[in-house]
BAPA-906977 format. One record per residue (C-alpha): residue number from 1; x, y, z negated. Coordinates in pm, whole numbers, plus 32768, in hexadecimal, padded with zeros to 4 digits. Each point is the difference from the previous one (the first is absolute). Layout:
N
<filo NUM,<X,Y,Z>>;
...
***
This chain:
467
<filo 1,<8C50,9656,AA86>>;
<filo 2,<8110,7F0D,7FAE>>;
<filo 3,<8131,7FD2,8122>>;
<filo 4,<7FF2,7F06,80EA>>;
<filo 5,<8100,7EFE,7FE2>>;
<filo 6,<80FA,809B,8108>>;
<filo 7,<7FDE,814C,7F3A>>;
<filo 8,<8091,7F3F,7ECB>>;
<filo 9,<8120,7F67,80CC>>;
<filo 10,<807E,814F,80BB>>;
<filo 11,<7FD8,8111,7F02>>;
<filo 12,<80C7,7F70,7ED8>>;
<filo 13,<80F0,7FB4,80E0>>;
<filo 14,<8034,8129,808F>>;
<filo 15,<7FF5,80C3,7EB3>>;
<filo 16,<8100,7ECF,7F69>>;
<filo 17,<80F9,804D,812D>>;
<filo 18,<7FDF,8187,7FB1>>;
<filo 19,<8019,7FF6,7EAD>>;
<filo 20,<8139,7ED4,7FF7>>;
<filo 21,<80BD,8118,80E9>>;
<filo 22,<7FC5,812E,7F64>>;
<filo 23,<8058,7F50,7EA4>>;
<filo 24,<814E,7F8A,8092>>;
<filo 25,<8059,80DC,80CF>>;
<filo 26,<8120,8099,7F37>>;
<filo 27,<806F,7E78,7FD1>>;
<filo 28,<7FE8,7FAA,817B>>;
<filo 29,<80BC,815A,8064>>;
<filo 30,<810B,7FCA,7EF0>>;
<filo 31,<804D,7E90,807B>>;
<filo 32,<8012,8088,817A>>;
<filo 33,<80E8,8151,7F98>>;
<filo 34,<80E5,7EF5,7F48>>;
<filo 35,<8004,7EE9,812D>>;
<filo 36,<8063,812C,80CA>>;
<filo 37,<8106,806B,7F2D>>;
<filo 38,<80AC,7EA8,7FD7>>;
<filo 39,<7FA0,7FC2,8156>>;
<filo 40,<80F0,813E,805A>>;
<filo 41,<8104,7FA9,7F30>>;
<filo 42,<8073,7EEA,80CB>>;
<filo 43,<7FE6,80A7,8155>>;
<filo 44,<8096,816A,7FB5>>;
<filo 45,<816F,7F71,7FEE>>;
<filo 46,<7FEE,7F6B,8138>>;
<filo 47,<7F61,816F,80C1>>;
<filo 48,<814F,80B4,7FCA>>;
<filo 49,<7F57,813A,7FA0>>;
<filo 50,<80FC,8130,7FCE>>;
<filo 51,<7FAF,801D,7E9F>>;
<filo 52,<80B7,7EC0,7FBF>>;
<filo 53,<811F,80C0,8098>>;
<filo 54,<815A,7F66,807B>>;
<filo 55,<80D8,7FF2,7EC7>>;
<filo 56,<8147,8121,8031>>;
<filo 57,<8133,7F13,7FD6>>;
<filo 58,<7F29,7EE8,80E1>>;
<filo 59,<803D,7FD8,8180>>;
<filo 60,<7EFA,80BF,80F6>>;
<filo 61,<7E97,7F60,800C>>;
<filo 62,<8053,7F15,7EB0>>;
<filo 63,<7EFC,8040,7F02>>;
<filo 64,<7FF3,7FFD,7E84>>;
<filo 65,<7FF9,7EB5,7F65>>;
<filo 66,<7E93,7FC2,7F51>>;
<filo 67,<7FDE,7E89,7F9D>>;
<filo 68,<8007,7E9B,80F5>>;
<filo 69,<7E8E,7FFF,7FF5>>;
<filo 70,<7FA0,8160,7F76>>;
<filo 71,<7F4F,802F,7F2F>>;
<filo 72,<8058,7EBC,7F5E>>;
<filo 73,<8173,7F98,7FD0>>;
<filo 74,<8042,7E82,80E5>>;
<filo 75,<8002,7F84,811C>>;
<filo 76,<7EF3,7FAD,811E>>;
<filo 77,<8039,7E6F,7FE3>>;
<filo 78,<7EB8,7F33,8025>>;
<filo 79,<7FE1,7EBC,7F3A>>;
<filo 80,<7F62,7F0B,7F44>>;
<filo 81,<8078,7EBC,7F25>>;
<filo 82,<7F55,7F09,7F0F>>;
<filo 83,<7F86,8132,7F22>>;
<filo 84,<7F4B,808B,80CC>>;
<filo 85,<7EDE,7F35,7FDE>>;
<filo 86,<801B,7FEE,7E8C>>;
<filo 87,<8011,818A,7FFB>>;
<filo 88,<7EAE,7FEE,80DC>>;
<filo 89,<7F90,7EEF,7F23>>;
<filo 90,<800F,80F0,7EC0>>;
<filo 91,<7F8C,8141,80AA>>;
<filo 92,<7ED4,7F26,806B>>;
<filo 93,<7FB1,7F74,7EA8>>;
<filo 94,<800F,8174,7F68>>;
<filo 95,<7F2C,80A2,810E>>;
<filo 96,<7F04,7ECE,7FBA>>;
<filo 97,<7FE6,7FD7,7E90>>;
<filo 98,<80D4,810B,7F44>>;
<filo 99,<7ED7,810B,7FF4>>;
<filo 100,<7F3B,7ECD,7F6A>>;
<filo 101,<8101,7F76,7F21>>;
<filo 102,<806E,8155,7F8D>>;
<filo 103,<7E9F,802D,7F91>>;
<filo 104,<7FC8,7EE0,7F65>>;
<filo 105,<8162,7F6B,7F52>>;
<filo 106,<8050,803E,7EB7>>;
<filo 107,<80E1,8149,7FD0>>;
<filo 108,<812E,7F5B,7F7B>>;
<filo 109,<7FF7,7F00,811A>>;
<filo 110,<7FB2,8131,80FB>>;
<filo 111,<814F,809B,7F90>>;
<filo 112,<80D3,7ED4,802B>>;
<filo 113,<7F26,7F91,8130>>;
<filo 114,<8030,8156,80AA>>;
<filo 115,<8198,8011,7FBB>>;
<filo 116,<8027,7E85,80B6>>;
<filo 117,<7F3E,8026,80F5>>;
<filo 118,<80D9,814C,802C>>;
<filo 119,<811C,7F23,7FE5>>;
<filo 120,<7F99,7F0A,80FB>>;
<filo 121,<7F93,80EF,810B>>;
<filo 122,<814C,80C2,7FEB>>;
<filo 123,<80D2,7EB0,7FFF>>;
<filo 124,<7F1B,7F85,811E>>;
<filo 125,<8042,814A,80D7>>;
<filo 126,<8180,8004,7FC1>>;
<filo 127,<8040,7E7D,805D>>;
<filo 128,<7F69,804D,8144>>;
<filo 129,<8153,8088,804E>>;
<filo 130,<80B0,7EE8,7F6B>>;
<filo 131,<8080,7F99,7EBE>>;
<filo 132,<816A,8087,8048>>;
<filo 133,<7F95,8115,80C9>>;
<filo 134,<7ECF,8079,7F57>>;
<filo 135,<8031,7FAC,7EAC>>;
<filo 136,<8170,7FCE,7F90>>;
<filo 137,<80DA,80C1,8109>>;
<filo 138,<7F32,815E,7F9B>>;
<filo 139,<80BE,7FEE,7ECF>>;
<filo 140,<815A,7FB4,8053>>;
<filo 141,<8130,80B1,80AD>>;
<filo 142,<8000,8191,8070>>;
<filo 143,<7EEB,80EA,7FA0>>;
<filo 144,<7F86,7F69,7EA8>>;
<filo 145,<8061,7FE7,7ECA>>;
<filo 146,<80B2,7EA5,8019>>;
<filo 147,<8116,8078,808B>>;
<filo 148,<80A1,80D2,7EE4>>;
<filo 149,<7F8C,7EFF,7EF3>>;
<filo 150,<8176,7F95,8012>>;
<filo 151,<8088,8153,7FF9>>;
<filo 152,<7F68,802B,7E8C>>;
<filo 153,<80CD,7F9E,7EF0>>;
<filo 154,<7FE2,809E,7EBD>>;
<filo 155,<7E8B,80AB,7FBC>>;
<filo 156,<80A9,8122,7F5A>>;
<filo 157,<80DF,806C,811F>>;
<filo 158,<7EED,7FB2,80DD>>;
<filo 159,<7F22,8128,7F6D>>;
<filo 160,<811D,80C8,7FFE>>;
<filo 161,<80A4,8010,817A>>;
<filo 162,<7E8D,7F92,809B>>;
<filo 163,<7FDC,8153,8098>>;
<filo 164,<813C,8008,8065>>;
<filo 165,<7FDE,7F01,80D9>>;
<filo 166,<7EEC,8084,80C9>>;
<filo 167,<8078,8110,80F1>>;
<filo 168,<7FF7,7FC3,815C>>;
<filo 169,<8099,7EC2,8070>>;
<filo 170,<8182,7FB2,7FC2>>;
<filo 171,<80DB,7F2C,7F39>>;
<filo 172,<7F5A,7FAB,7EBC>>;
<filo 173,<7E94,809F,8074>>;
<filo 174,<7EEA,7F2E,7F6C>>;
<filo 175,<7F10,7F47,813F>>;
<filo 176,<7EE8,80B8,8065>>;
<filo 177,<7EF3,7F7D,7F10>>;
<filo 178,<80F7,802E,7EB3>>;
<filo 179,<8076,8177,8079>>;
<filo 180,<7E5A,803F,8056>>;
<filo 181,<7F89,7F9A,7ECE>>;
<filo 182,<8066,804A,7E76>>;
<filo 183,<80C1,7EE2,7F57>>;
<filo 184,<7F13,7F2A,7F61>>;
<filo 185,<7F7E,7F73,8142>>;
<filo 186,<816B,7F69,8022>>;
<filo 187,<803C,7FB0,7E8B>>;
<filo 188,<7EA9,7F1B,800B>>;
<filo 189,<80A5,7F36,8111>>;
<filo 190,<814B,800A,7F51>>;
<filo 191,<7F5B,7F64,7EDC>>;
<filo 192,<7F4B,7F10,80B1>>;
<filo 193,<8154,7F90,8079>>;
<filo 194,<8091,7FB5,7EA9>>;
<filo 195,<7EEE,7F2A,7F60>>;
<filo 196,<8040,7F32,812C>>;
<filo 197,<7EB4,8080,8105>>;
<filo 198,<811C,8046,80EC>>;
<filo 199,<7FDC,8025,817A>>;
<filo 200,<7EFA,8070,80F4>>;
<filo 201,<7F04,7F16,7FE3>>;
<filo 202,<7FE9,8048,7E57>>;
<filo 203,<7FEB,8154,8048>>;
<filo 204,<7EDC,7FE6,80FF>>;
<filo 205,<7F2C,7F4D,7F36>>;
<filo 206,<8034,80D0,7EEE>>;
<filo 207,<7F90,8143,80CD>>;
<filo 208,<7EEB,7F2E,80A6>>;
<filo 209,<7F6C,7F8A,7E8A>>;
<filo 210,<8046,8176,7F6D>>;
<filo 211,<7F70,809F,813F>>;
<filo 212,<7EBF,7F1F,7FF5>>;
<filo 213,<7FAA,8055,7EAF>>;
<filo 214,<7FC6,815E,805D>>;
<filo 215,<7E9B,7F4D,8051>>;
<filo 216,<7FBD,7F8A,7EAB>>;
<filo 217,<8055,8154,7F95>>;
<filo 218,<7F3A,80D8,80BD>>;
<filo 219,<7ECF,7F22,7F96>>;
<filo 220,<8036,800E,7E93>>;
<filo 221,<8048,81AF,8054>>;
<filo 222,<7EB5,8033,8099>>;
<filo 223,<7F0F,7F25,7F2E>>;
<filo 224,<80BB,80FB,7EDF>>;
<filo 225,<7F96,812A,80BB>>;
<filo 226,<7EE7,7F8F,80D6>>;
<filo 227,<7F5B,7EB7,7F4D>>;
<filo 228,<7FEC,7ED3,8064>>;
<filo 229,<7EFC,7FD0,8115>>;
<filo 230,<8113,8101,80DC>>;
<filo 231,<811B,7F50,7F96>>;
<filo 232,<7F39,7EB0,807E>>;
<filo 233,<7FBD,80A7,815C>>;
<filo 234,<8187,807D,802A>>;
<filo 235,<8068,7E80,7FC8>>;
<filo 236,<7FEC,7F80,813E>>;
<filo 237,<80BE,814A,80AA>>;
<filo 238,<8110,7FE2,7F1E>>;
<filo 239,<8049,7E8D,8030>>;
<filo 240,<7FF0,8016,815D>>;
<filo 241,<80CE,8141,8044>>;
<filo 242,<80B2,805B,8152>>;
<filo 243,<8138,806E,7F2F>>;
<filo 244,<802A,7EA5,7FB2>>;
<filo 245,<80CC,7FE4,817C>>;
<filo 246,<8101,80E8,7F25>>;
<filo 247,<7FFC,7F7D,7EB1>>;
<filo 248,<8085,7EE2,8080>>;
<filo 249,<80F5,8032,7FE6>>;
<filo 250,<808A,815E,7FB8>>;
<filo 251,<8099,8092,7EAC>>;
<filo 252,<7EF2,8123,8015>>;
<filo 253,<7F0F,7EF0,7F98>>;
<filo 254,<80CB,8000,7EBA>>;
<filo 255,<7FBC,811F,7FCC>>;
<filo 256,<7EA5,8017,805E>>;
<filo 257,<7FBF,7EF8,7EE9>>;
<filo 258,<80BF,80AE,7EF9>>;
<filo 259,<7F4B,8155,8085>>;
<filo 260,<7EB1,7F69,7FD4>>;
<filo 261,<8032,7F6A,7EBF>>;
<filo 262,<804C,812A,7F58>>;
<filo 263,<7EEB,80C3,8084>>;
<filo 264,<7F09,7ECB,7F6E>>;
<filo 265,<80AA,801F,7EBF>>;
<filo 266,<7FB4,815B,7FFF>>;
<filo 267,<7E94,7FEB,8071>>;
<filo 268,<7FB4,7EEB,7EEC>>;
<filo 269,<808E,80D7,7F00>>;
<filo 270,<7F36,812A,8068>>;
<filo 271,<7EE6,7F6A,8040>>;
<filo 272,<7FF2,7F5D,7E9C>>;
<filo 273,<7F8B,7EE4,8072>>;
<filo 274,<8120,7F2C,7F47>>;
<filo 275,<808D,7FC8,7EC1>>;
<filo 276,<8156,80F7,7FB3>>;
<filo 277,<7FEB,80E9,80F2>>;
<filo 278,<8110,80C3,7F97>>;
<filo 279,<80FB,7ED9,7FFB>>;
<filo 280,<7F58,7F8B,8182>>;
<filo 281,<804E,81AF,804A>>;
<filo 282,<816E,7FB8,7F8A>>;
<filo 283,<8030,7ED1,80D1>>;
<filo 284,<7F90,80C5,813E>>;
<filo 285,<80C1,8122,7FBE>>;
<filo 286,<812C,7F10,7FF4>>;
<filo 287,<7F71,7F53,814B>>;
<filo 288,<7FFE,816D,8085>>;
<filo 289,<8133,805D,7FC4>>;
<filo 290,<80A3,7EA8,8092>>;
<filo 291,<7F41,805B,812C>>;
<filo 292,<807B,814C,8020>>;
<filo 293,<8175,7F73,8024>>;
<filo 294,<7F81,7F29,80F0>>;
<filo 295,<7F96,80CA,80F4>>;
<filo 296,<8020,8187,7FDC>>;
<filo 297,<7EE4,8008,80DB>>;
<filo 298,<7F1C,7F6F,7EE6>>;
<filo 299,<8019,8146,7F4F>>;
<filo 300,<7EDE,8046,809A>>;
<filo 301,<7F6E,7EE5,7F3B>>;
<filo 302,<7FB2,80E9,7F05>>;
<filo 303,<7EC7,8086,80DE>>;
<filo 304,<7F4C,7EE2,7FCD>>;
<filo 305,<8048,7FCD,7E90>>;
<filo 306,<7F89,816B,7FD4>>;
<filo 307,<7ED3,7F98,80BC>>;
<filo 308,<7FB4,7EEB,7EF2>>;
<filo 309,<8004,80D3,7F07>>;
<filo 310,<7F12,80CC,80BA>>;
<filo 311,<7F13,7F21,805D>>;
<filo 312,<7FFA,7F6B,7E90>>;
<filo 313,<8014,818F,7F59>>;
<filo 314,<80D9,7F4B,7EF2>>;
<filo 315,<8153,80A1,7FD6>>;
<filo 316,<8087,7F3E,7EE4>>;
<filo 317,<80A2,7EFE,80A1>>;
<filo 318,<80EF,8129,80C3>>;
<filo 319,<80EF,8014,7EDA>>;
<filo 320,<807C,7E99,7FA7>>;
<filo 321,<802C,7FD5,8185>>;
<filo 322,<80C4,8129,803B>>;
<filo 323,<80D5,7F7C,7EF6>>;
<filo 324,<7FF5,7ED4,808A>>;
<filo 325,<80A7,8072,815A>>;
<filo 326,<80C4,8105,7F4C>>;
<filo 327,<80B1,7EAA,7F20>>;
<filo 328,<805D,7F7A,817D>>;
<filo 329,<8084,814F,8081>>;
<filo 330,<80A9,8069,7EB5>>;
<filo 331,<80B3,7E59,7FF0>>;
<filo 332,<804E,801B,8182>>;
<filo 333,<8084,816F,8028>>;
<filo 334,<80E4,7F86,7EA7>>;
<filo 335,<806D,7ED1,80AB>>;
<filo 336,<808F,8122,812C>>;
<filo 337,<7F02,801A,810E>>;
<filo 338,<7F76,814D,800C>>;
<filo 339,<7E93,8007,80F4>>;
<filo 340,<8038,8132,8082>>;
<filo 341,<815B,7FD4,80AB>>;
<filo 342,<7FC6,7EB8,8089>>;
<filo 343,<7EC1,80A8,809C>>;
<filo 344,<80AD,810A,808F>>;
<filo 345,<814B,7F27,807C>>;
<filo 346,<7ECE,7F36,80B4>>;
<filo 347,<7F64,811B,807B>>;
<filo 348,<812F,806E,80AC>>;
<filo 349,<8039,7EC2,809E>>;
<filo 350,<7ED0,7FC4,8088>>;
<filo 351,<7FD0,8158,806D>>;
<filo 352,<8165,7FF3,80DE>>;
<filo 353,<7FC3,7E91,808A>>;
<filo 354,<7ED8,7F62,8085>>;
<filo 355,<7F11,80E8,7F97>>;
<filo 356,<809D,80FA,80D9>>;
<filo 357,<7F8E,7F03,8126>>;
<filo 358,<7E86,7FD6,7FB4>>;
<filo 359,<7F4A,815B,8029>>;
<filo 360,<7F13,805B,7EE2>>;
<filo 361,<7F21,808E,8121>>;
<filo 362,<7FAA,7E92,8050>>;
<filo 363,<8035,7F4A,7EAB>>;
<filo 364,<7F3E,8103,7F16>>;
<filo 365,<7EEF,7F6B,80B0>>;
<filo 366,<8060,7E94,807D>>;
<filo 367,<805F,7FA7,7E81>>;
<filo 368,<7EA6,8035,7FF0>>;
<filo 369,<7F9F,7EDE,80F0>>;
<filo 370,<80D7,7F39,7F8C>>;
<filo 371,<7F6A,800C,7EA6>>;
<filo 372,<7EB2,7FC4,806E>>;
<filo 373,<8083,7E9B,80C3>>;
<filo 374,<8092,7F94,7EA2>>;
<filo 375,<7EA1,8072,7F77>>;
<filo 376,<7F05,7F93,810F>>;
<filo 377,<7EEA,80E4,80BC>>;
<filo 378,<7F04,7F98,7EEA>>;
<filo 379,<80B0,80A8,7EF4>>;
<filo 380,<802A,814A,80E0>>;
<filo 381,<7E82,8020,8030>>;
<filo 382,<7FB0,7F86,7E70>>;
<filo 383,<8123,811A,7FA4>>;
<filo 384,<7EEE,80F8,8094>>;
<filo 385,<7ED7,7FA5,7F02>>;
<filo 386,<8124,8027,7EF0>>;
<filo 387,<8038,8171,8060>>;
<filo 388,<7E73,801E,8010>>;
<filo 389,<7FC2,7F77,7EB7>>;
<filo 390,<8121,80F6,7F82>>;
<filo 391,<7F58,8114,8092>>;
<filo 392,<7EB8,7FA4,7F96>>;
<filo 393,<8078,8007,7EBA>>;
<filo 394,<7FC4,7E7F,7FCC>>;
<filo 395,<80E6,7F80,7ED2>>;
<filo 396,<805D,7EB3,8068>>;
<filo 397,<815C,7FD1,7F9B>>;
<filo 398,<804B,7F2B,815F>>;
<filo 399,<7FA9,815E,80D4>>;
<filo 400,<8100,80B3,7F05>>;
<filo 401,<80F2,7F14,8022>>;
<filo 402,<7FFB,7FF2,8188>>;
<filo 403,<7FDD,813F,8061>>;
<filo 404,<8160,8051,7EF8>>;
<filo 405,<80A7,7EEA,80BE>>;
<filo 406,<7FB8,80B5,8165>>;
<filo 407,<8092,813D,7F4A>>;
<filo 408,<8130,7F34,7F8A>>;
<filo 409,<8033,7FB4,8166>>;
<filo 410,<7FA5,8114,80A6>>;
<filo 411,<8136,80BE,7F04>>;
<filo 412,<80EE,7ECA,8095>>;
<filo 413,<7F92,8053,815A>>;
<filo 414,<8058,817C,7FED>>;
<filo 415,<8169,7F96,7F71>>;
<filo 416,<80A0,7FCF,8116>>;
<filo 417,<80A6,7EBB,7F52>>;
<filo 418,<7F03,7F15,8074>>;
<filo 419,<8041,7FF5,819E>>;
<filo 420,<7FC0,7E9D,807E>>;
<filo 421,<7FCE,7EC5,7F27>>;
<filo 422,<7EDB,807F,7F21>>;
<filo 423,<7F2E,7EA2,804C>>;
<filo 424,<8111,7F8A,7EFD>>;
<filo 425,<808D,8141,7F33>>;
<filo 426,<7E7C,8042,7FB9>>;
<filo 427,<7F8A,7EA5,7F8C>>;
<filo 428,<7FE5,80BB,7E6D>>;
<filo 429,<7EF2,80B7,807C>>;
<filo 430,<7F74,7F11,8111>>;
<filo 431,<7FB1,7EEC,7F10>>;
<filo 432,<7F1A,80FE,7F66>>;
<filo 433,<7F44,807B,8125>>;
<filo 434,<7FAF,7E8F,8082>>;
<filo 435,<7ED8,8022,7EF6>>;
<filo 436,<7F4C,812B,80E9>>;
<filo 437,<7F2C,7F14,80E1>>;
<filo 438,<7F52,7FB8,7E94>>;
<filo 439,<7F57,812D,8012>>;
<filo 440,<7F69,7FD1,8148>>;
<filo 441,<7E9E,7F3A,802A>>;
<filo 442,<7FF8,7E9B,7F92>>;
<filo 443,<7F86,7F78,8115>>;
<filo 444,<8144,8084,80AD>>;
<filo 445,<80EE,7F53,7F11>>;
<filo 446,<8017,7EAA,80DB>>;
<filo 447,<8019,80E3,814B>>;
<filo 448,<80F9,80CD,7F72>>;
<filo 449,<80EB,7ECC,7F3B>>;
<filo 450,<8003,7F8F,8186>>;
<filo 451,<807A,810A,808B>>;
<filo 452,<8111,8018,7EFD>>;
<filo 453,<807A,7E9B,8027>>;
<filo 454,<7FCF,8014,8180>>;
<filo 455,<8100,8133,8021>>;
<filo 456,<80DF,7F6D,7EE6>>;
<filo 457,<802D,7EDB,80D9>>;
<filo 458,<8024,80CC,8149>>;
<filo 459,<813A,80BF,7F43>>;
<filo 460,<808B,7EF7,7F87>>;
<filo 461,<7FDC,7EF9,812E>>;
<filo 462,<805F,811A,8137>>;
<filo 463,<8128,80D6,7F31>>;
<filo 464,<811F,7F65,7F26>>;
<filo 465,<8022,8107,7EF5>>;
<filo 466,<8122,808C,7F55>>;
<filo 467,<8034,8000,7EDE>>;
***
């Protein structure tokens, strides 16, 4: 006897509802686990609990100092300007036609198509606070490099007393982001000063371009490891990242760009996809080791890489890019700077100033949530099918690659050097996991690109960030 009509209508349904629960479940219960945990990060600060205990040398009922906003570095201050709409403008357009276009466009135009529009989103965001205030002020006076560019004058002395100059603040101490960081960081703005890109607004757009490219390189990474049709459905996520609100415009975005680079250099040569793969393993050993004095934090850089190699099972291209770093190390450690002391003179400042002030009880977790607002909720649910396809033994080179860049940060979070300000000191390994929502259902793409933009543009338009 065939069903009636009505049969037909209720009983798929039903079995459609059951079955679209039970297969995303784990999805819906990792989105909700991470709301909460974000969720929490903003109201535990303001609770008082006794863990985040009054600080000794601090008057009674004073409590340790976590961020303005915790878990995000700024200030509550909601606004809007002309920008706005053109940020809404762009999010719009990529939510609407990006999964299409990334489909269907060329793949050279893809790559340049996917960097602008990264470009454009993150110059749209950071206008919304101003063109002074969001754009060319985050690069000038106290706490960035600009500030000691003038305090460099010969490049060989400069290698030599750098470390010297980082101890805790007195006469002759370097600013915070030159004693933080290794001395590249502040010799690339030094140089940018003497071929005559001097002053703030030179040295934002260079760490806006640099930072954006990141998105051109993670699509030319994962079509290497991945093919093509994955690289096509990471596109969209990439150009329209929530760490754009901090690429624009901080100098972590520098090295986010030179982080990434290096890694695609790597992957190409591995995956033998190109011609000279041992000169293209050279070149990325040499773009490793300028990102290790950029940031000692981007040691862990070498997780990923590893990963690559991994993914690929070609182990070739490990020798010219070791030599490759070692050439930087070996030029900058004869030029005076030795790694290891200016890590440790760090180390000891941080440890004895404001990281004395921010309990790791609190941050070990809240750098956490602040990661996952530079990398949206999308990309915390997609990170979940990366893990799965790891497990499951799947060898897609994107799973690889992600779940090594949770690793990477997970090592960062246990450091104890990484309290507060991770929506920016993170951005190397944020620009990568952006491309999670790719592994998620298609039909989510356009649901999840909105939800991206939508708390991009809630960041940006009800905090003014630091940094």
């Amino acid at each position: 006897m065939r069903p009636s009509p009505s049969e037909l209508d209720l009983a798929p349904a039903s079995t459609h509802e059951t079955s679209w629960l039970r297969r995303y479940r784990y999805d819906l219960i990792g989105g909700a686990v991470v709301t909460a945990l974000v969720l929490a990060a903003f109201v535990v600060p303001h609770l008082h609990l006794g863990w985040l205990s009054p600080v000794v040398h601090q008057p009674p009922g004073e409590y340790r100092i976590l961020a303005g906003t915790a878990p995000l570095l700024g200030s509550w201050m909601p606004h809007a300007s002309p920008a706005t709409p053109c940020a809404v403008i762009v999010a719009v357009a990529v939510v609407v036609w990006g999964p299409t276009v990334a489909r269907r466009m060329h793949w050279p135009g893809l790559v340049a198509t996917a960097w602008l529009t990264a470009l454009a989103w993150t110059m749209a965001l950071t206008l919304i606070d101003g063109w002074k205030n969001g754009f060319v002020d985050r690069m000038v006076g106290s706490f960035n490099y600009l500030a000691d560019v003038h305090h460099v004058h010969g490049i060989h002395a400069f290698f030599q007393h750098y470390a010297s100059h980082i101890p805790s603040p007195r006469a002759g101490s370097w600013d915070i982001e030159s004693s933080a960081h290794p001395p590249l960081g502040l010799l690339t703005f030094v140089l940018l000063h003497r071929v005559g890109l001097s002053g703030p607004a030179w040295a934002s757009l260079f760490v806006v371009v640099v930072g954006t490219s990141a998105a051109a390189a993670v699509l030319i990474t994962v079509r290497a490891l991945s093919g093509e049709h994955v690289a096509r459905r990471v596109a969209p996520f990439v150009a329209l990242a929530p760490a754009a609100v901090w690429i624009g415009v901080s100098a972590d975005a520098y090295y986010a760009g030179v982080a990434a680079w290096a890694l695609t250099l790597l992957a190409l040569a591995a995956a033998g996809t190109a011609r000279h793969s041992m000169v293209l393993a050279l070149a990325s050993g040499v773009l490793f080791g300028w990102t290790v004095y950029l940031s000692y934090g981007l040691i862990l850089m070498a997780i990923p890489a590893a990963a690559i190699l991994f993914s690929t099972r070609n182990y070739r291209p490990l020798v010219p890019a070791v030599l490759g770093a070692l050439a930087v190390a070996s030029l900058i450690t004869a030029l005076g700077f030795w790694w290891f002391t200016g890590l440790a003179q760090l180390r000891h400042r941080y440890l004895s100033t404001i990281a004395m002030d921010r309990p790791f009880a609190y941050w070990v977790w809240g750098d956490l949530a602040a990661l996952l607002c530079a990398v949206g909720l999308p990309a915390a649910v997609g990170l979940r099918r990366a893990f799965d396809g790891v497990r499951l033994r799947a060898r897609s080179g994107i799973n690889v690659l992600l779940v090594s860049m949770v690793a990477a940060v997970a090592l960062a979070d246990l450091s104890t050097m990484s309290k507060a300000e991770t929506e920016r000191i993170w951005l190397p390994f944020a620009v990568w996991l952006v491309a999670a929502p790719a592994l998620l259902p298609r039909r989510s793409h356009r649901y999840s690109l909105a939800v991206q933009a939508v708390g991009a543009l809630i960041i940006n338009s009800l905090l003014h960030t630091t940094w």
